[in-house]
TIFI-554650 format. One record per residue: residue in one letter; x negated, y negated, z negated of N, C-alpha, C in turn. Coordinates in steps of 0.02 Angstrom, whole numbers, padded with zeros to 5 digits, always signed. Layout:
BEGIN
AXYZXYZXYZ
...
//
This chain:
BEGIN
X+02151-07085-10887+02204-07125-10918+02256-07078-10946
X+02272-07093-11007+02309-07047-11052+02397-07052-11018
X+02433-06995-11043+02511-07023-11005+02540-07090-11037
X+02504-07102-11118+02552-07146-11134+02527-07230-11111
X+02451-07237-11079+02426-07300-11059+02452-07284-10993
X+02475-07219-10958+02508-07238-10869+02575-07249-10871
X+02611-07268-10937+02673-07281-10938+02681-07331-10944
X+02638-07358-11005+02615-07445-11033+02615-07467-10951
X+02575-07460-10932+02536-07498-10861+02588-07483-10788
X+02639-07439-10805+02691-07446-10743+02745-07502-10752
X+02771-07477-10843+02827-07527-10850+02801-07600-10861
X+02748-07615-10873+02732-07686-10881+02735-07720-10796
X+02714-07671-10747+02710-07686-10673+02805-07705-10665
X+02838-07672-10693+02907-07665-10680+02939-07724-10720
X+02916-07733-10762+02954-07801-10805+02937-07860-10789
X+02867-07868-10742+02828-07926-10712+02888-07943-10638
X+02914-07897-10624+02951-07897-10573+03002-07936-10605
X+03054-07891-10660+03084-07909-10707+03096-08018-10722
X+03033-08002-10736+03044-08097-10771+03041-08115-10707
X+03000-08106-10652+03018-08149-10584+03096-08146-10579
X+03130-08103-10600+03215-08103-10548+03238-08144-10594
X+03236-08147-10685+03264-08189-10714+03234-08254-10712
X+03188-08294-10670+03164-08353-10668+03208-08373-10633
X+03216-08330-10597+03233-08363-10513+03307-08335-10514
X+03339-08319-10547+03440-08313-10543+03447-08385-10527
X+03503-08358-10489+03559-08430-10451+03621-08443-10493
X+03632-08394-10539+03680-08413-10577+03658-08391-10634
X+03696-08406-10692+03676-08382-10764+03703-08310-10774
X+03660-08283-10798+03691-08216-10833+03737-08201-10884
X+03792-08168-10871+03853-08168-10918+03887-08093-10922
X+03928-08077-10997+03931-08016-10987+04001-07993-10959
X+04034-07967-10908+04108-07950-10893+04132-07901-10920
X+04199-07889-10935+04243-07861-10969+04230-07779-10922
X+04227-07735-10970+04232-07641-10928+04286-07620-10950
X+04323-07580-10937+04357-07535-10971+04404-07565-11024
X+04403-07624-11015+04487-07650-11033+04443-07666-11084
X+04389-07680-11106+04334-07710-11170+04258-07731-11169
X+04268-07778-11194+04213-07818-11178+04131-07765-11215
X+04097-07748-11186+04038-07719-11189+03999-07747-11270
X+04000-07803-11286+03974-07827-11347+04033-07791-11402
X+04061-07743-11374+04091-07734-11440+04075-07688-11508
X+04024-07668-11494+03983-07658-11550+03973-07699-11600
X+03986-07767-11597+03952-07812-11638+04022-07823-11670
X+04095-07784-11638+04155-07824-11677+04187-07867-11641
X+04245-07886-11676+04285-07956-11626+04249-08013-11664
X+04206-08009-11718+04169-08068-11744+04137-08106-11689
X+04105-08083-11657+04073-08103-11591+04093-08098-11502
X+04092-08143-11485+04100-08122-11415+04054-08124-11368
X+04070-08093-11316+03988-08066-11266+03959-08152-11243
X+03982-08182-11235+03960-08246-11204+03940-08297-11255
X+03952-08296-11319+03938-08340-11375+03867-08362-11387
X+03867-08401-11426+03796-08453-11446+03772-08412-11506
X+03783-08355-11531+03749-08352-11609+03692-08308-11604
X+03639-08308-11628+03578-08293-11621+03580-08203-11616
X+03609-08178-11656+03632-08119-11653+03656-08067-11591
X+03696-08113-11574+03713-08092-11505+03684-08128-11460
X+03639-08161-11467+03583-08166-11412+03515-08122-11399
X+03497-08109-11449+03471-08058-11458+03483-07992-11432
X+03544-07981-11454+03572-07897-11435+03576-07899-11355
X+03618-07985-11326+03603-07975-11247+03543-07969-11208
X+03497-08006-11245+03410-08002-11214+03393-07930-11220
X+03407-07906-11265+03384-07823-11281+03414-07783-11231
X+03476-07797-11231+03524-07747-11170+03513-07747-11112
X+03482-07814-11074+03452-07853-11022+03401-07811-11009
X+03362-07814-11069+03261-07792-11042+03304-07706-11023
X+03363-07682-11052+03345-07595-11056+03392-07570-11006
X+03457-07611-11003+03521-07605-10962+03498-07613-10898
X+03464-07582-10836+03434-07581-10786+03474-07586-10722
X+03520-07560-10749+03594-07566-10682+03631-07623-10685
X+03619-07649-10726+03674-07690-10765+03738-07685-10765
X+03741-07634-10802+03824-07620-10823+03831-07674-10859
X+03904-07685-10851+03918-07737-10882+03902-07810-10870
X+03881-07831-10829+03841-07900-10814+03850-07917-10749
X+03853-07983-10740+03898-08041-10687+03836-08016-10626
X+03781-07984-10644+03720-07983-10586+03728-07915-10548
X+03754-07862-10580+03773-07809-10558+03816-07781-10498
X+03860-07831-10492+03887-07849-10429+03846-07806-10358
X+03882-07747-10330+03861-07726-10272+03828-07659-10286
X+03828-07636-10354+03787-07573-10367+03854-07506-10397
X+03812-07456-10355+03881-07421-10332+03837-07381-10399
X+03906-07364-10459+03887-07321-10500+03931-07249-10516
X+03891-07186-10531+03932-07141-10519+03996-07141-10579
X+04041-07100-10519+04101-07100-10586+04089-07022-10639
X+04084-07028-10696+04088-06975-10712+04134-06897-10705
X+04117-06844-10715+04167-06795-10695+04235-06795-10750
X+04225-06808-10814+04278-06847-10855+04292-06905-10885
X+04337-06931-10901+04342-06996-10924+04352-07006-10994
X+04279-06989-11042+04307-07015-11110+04302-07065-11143
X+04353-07080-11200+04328-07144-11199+04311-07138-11285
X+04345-07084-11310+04299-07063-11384+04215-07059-11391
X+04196-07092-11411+04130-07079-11437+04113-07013-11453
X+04147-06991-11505+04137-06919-11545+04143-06857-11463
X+04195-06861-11437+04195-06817-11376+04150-06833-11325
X+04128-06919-11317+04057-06914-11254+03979-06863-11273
X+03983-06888-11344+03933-06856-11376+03925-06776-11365
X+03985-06759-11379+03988-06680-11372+03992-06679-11302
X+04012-06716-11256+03992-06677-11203+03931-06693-11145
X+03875-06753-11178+03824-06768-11157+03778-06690-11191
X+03806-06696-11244+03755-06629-11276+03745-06559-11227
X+03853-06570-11193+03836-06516-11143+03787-06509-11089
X+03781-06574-11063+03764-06611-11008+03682-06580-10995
X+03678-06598-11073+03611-06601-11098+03568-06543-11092
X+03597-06494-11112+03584-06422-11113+03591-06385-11015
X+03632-06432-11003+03634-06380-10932+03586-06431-10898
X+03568-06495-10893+03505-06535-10861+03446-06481-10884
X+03428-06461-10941+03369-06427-10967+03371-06367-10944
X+03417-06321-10939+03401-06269-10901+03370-06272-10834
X+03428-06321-10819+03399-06332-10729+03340-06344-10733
X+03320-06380-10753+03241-06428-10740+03207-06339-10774
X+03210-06331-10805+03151-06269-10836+03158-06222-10771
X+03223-06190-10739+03221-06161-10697+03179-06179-10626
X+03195-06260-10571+03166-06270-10565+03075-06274-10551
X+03065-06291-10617+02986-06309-10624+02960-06223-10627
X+03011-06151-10661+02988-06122-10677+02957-06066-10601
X+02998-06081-10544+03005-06075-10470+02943-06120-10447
X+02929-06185-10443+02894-06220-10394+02836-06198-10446
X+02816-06164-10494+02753-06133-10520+02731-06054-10496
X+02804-06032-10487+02781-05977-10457+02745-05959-10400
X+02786-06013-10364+02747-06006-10272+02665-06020-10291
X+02625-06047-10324+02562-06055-10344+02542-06054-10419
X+02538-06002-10446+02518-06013-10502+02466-06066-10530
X+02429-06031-10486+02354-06041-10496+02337-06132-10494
X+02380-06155-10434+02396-06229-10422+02437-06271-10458
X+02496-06243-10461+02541-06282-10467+02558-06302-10572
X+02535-06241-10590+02549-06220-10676+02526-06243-10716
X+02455-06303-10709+02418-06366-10711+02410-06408-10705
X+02379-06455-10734+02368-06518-10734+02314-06527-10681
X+02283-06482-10651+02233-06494-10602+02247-06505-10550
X+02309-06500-10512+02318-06521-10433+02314-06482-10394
X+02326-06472-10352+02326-06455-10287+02368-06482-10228
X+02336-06467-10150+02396-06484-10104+02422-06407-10113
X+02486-06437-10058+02565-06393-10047+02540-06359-09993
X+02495-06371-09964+02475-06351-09868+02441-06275-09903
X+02457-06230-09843+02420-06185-09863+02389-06124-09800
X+02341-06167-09767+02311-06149-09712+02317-06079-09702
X+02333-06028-09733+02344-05955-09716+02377-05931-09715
X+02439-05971-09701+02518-05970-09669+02506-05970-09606
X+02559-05922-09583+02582-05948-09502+02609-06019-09506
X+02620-06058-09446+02662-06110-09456+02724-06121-09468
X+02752-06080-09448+02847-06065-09470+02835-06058-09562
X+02788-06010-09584+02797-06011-09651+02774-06056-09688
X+02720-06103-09657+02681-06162-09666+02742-06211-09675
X+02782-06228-09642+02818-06280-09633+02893-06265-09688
X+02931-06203-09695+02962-06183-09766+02932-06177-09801
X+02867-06169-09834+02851-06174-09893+02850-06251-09920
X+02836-06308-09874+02821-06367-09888+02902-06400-09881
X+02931-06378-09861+03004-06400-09859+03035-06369-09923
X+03010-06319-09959+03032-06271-10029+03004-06325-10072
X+02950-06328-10077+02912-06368-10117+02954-06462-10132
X+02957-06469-10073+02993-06524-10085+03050-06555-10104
X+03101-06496-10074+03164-06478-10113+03159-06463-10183
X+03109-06431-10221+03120-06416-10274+03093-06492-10304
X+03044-06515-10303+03000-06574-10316+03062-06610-10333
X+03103-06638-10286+03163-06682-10280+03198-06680-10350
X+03232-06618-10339+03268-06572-10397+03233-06581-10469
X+03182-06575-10445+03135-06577-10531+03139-06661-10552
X+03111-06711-10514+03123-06791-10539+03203-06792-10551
X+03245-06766-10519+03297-06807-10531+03347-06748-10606
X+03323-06723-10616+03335-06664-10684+03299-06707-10736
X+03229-06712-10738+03194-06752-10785+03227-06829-10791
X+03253-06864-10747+03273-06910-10769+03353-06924-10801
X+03377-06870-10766+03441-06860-10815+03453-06843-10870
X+03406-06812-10898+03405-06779-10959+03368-06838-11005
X+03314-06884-10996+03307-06947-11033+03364-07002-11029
X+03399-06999-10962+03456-07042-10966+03514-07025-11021
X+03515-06937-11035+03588-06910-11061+03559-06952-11160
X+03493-06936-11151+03446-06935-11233+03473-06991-11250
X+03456-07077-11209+03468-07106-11212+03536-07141-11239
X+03563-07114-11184+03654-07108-11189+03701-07100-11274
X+03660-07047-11302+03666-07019-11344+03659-07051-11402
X+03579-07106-11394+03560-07128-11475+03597-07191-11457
X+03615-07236-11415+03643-07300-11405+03721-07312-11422
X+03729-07235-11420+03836-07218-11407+03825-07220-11481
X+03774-07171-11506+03794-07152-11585+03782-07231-11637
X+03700-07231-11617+03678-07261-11670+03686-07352-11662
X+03716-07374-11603+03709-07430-11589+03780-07452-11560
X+03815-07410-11564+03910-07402-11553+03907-07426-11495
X+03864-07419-11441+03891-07431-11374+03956-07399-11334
X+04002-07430-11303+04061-07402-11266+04021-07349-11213
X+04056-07278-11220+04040-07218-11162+04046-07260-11092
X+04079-07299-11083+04101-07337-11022+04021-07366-10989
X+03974-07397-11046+03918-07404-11010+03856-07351-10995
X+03883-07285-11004+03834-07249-10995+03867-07203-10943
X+03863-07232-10857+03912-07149-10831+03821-07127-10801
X+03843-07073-10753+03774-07029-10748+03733-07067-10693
X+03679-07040-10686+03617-07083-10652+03624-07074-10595
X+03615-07014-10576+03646-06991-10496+03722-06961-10481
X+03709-06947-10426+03755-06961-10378+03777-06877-10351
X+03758-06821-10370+03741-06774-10319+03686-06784-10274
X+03627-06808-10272+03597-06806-10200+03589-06771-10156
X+03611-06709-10176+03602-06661-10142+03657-06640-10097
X+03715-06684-10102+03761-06693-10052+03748-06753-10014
X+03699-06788-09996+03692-06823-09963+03732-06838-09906
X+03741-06873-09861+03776-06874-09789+03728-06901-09739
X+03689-06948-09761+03646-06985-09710+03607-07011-09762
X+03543-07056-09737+03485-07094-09788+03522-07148-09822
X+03549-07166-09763+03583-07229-09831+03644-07207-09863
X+03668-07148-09875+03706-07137-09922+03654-07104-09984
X+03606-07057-09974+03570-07053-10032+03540-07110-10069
X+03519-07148-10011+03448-07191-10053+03523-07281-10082
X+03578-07275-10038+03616-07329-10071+03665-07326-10120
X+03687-07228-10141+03748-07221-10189+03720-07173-10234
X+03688-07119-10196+03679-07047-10228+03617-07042-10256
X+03556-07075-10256+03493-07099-10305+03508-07141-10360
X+03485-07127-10412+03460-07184-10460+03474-07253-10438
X+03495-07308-10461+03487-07386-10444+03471-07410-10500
X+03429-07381-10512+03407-07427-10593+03365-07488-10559
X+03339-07476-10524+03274-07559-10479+03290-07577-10413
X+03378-07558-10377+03391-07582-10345+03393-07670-10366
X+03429-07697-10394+03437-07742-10405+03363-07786-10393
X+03305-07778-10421+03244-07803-10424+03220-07793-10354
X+03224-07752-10319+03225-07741-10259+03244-07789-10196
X+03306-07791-10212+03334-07827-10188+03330-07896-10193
X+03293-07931-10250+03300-08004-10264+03217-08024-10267
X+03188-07961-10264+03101-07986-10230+03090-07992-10178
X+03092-07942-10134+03082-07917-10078+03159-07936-10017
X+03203-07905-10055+03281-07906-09991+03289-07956-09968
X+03294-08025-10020+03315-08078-10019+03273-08138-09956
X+03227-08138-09977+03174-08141-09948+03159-08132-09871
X+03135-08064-09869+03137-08041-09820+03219-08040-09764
X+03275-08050-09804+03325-08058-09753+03333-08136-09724
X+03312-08169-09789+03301-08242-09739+03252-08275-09693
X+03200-08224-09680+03147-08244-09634+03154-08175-09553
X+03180-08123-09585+03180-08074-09533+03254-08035-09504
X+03308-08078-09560+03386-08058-09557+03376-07985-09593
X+03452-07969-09582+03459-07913-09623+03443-07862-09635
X+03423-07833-09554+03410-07764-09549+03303-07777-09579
X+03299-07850-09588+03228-07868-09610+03238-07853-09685
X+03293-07877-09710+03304-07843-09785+03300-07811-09830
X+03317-07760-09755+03313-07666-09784+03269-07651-09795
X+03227-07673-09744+03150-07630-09734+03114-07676-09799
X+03140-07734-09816+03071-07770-09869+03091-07733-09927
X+03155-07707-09961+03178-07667-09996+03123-07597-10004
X+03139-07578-09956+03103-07508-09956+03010-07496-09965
X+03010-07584-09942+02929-07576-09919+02931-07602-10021
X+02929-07643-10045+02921-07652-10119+02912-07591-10168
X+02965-07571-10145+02976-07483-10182+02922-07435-10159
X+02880-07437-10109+02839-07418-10094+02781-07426-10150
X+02779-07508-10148+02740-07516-10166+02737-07503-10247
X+02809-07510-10282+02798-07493-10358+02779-07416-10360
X+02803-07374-10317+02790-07303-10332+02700-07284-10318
X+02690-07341-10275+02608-07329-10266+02583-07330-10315
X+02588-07420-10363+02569-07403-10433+02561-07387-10489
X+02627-07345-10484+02667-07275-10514+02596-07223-10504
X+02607-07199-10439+02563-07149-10413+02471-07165-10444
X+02457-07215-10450+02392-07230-10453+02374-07219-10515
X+02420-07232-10575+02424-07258-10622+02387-07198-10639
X+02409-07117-10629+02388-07064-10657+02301-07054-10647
X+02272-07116-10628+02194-07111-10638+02141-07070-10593
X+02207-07041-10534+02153-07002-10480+02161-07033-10408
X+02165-07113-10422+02180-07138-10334+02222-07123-10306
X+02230-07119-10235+02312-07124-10211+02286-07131-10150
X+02344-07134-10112+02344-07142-10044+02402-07196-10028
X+02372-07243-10010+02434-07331-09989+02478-07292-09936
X+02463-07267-09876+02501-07247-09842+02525-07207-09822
X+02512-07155-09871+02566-07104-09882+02615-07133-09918
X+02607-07143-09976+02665-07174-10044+02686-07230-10001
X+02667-07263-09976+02723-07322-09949+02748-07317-09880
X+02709-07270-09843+02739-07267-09785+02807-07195-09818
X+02838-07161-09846+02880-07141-09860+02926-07173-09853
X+02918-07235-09906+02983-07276-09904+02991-07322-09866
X+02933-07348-09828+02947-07401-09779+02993-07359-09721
X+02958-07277-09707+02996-07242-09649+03075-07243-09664
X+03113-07221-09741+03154-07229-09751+03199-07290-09726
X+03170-07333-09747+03183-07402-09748+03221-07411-09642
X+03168-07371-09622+03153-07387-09551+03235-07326-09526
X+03253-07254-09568+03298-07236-09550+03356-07269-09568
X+03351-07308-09618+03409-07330-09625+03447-07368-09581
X+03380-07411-09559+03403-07475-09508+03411-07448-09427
X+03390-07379-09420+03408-07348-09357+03478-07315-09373
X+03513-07303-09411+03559-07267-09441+03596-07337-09434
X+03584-07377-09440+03633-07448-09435+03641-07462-09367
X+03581-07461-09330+03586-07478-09244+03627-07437-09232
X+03624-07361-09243+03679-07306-09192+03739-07318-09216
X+03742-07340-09263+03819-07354-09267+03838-07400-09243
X+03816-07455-09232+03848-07519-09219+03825-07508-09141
X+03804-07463-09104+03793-07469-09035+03822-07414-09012
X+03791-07350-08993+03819-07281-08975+03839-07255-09027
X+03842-07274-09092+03881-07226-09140+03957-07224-09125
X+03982-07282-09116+04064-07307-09122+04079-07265-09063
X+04045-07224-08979+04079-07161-08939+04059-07110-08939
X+03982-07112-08996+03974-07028-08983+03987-07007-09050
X+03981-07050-09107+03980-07019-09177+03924-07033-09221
X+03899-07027-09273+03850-07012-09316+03802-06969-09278
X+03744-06984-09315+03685-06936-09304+03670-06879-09322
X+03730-06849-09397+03738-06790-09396+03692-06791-09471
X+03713-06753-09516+03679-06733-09568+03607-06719-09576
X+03611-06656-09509+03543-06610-09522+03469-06678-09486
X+03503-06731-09428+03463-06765-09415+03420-06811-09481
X+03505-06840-09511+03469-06881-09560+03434-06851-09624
X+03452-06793-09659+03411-06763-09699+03346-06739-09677
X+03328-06712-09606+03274-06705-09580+03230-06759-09583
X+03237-06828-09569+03222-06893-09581+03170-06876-09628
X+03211-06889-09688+03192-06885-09750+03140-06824-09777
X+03145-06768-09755+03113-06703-09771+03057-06714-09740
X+03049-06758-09651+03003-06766-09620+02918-06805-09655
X+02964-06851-09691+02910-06898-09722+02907-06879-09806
X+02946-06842-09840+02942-06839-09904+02884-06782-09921
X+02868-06734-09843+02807-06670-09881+02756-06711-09884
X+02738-06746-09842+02675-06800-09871+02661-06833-09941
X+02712-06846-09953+02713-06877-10019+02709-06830-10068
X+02738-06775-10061+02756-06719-10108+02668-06681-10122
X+02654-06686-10065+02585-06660-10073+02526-06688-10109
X+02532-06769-10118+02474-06809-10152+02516-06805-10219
X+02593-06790-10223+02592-06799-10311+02571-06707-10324
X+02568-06676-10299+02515-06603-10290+02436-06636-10321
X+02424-06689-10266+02347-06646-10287+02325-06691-10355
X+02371-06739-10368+02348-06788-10449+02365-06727-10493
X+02428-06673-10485+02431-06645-10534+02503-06655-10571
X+02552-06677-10551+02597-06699-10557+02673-06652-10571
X+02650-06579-10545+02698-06529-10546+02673-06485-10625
X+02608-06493-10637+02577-06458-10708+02605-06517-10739
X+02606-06580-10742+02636-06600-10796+02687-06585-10835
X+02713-06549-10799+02783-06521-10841+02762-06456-10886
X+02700-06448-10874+02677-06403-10947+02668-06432-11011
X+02670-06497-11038+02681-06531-11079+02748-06527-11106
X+02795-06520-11063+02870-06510-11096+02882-06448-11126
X+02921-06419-11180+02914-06375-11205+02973-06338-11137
X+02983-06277-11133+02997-06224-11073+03036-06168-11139
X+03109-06172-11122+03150-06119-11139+03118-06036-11101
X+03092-06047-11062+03085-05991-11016+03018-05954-11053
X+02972-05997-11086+02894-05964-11110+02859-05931-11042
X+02825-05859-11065+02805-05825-11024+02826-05758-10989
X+02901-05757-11024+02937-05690-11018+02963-05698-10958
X+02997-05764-10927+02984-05769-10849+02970-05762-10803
X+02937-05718-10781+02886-05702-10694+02934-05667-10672
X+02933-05722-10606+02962-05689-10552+02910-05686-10480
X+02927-05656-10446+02875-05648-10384+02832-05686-10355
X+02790-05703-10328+02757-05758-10310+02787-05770-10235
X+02803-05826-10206+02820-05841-10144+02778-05864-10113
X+02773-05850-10059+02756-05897-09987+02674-05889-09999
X+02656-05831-10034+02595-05817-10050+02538-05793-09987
X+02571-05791-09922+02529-05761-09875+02508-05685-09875
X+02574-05631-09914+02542-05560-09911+02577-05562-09884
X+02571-05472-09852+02616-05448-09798+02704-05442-09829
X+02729-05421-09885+02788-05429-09903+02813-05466-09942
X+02773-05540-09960+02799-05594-10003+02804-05586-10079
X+02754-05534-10098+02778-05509-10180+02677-05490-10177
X+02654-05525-10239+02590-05502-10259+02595-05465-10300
X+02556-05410-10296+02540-05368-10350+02487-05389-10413
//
């Protein structure tokens, strides 16, 4: 399956989700005022965001299918979005400084990808796959290399998606006069995390929280209560990333890809018990516990998007770096960590 029929065949899985949440809204969808201006203002004071004219019904259905957070919209309610590091509200200056944005996302990500290729050339620099495990490690080095790997992995999705978010940002501000106000950044820092549910509820992406929440949360909190919520949340997301994962045409593994996020799902709601029981006299569980969490169950996962091939995909992107780049090979199993 080619990349552009495993994209067809994810987002159609994602918009099927999609028309279920708009069947089933409890209230009508409407657009609220940002930034001291109403979001339809592209179209002029000729129109207003809530009006009957075909025009601007249109532009809202369009903004709807693409606006994933819903900025701007009465449904959005509860989704924590980042604030940007400045506040502009010129067009001409967001532009110039998404461009910056733009340029330092691309380094990162080239740097990145240009590291998690090094530790395996031979594996990783392809479209052919491989696992992360590498049986001729001691186990101490066995277990940092797969914790390297995954850290960088992390780093690499969430670079790639910022940099289509900034692209985005860019042709909608220019060419479609959207207010900078609906475009702030995708993440959060994740890498300052504090606990699971501060990554996976402020500092990740929420572009399919919402859908999430109104398939699965809703649902599941009225038959199993809340902390049943969480987990139907997490278990759904499982399941879209499974057929995410599958999509690339080499099978999958159900319980790896979904037991990730169901485990998540499962720290979160233990992360809720200690607080509301022994958290309130001994404290939190502590950073290194809850990121461990997460590191615990993410090398599994990290390893099957290994063996589809998923880290060579980024040889398709063009690479500031070329081949003038080599740096040492890591975690290679010689005696001083440097191949000749």
């Amino acid at each position: 399956m080619n990349s552009r029929c495993r994209l067809q065949w994810y987002l159609t899985c994602l918009e099927a989700l999609c028309c279920f949440v708009w069947a089933t809204a409890q209230e009508p969808y409407q657009r609220i005022p940002t930034d001291g201006k109403l979001l339809s203002e592209s179209q002029g004071n000729r129109d207003k965001a809530n009006s009957g004219s075909i025009v601007t019904a249109l532009w809202n259905a369009w903004d709807l299918l693409l606006n994933v957070r819903g900025v701007g919209w009465n449904w959005s309610r509860g989704v924590v979005l980042p604030k940007p590091a400045f506040e502009i509200r010129s067009r001409t200056g967001f532009v110039l400084w998404s461009a910056v944005r733009f340029a330092f996302h691309f380094l990162a990500f080239d740097a990145v990808v240009q590291v998690l290729h090094m530790i395996s050339p031979e594996d990783f620099a392809s479209s052919t796959g491989a696992s992360i495990y590498d049986p001729s490690l001691p186990p101490v080095w066995q277990l940092l290399r797969c914790v390297a790997i995954s850290t960088l992995v992390m780093l690499m999705a969430c670079f790639m998606m910022e940099l289509c978010h900034i692209l985005l940002a860019i042709l909608f501000v220019t060419v479609f006069q959207q207010h900078p106000s609906q475009w702030p950044p995708l993440f959060d820092s994740p890498w300052l995390s504090t606990s699971v549910s501060d990554f996976w509820g402020r500092r990740w992406h929420q572009m399919i929280r919402h859908t999430l929440l109104m398939v699965a949360g809703r649902p599941f909190n009225f038959l199993f209560g809340r902390l049943g919520g969480v987990l139907g949340v997490f278990l759904l997301s499982g399941l879209v990333h499974d057929v995410d994962h599958r999509s690339w045409g080499r099978g999958g593994n159900f319980v790896v890809v979904v037991g990730f996020f169901t485990m998540n799902g499962v720290g979160v709601v233990l992360e809720r018990v200690w607080k509301g029981s022994a958290g309130g006299l001994l404290g939190d569980l502590g950073v290194d516990v809850d990121l461990s969490w997460m590191t615990l169950w993410a090398v599994p996962l990290v390893d099957e998007w290994g063996k589809v091939g998923r880290f060579g995909a980024s040889e398709h992107i063009p690479s500031v770096s070329g081949n003038w780049w080599r740096w040492p090979r890591l975690f290679d199993g010689t005696s001083n960590g440097i191949s000749t």
